[in-house]
N, C-alpha and C positions, 0 to 999 in steps of 0.2 A: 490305444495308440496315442502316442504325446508327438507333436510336430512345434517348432520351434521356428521363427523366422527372427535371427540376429543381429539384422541389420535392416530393419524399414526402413531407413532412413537413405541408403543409397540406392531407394526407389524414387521417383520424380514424384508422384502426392500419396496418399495415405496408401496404403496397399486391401486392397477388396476381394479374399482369396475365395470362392465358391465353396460349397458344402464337399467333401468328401464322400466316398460312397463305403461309410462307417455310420452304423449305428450310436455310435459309442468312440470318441475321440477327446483328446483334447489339444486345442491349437491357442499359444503364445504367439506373440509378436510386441518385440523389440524396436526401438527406432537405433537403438545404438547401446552397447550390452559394456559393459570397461571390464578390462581385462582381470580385477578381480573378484569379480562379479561372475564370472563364465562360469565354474564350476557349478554355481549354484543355481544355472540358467540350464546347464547341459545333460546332467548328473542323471535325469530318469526319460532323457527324448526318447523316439527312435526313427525321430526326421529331424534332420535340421536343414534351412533353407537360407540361403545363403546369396546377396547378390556380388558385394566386394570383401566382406568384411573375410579376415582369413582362420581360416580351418585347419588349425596345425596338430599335429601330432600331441601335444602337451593337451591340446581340447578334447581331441579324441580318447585320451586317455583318463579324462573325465566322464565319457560318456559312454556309461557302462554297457547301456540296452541299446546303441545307436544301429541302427541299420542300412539307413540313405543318408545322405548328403543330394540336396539340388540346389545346382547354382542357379541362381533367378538373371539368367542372361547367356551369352555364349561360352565365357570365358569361364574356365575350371583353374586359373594359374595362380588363385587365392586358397585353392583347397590342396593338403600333402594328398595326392593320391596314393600316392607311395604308401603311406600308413595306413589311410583308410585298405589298401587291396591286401594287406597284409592283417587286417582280421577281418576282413571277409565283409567290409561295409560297401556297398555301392555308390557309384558315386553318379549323377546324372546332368544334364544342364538342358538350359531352352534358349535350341540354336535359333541363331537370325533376329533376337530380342535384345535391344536397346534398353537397359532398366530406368537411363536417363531420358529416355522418348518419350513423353506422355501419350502419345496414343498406344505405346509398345506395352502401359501399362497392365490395363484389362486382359491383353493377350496373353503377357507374363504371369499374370496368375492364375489364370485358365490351364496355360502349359505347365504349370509348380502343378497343380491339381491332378491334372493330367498324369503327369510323372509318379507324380503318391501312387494314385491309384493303378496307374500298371504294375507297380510293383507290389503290390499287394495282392496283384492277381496273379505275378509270379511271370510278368511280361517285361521284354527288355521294352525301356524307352530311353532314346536318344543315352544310352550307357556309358559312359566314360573309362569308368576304371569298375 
């Protein structure tokens, strides 16, 4: 499994995501990804995590294996749900997290962790679309 976070940078300080409950992973992280650059960022995920940076359909059609999307805060209104539900990707977030709050930080990446991991056990969490 490839997970991808494409925006650190509209986290408050470096982002510190806990271990996955995978044998066998691998996890990128971007402070800031430029738009032609994305393909070649998104092309084999099958998470990406997301806190502002937007999630459009033209990305999604880059990313062949994608399965989640999680926004790393409340708000989903950067990610097409629309596109994502229409092949079948999930799309999740972590309510009640400030990505600009320094202390919201730790929590935020607990709950991205969180998130992975219930869905890989085939569990809703906090689901969006």
């Amino acid at each position: 499994m490839n997970v991808v976070m494409i925006d650190a940078a509209n986290l408050n300080e470096e982002a510190h995501f806990p271990n996955l409950n995978l044998k066998k992973y691998g996890w990128m992280q971007y402070l800031t990804v430029a738009s032609e650059d994305i393909d070649k960022v998104v092309w084999r995920v099958d998470v990406i995590v997301s806190a502002a940076e937007p999630v459009t359909r033209a990305m999604l059609d880059k990313a062949f294996k994608l399965r989640l999307i999680v926004a790393a805060g409340d708000s989903t209104d950067h990610i097409d749900t629309a596109a994502a539900s229409e092949r079948g990707i999930k799309v999740c977030h972590v309510p009640g997290r400030d990505p600009a709050n320094p202390d919201d930080e730790k929590k935020i990446c607990r709950e991205v962790v969180s998130a992975i991991n219930a869905f890989l056990k085939d569990e809703d969490y906090n689901r969006v679309a």
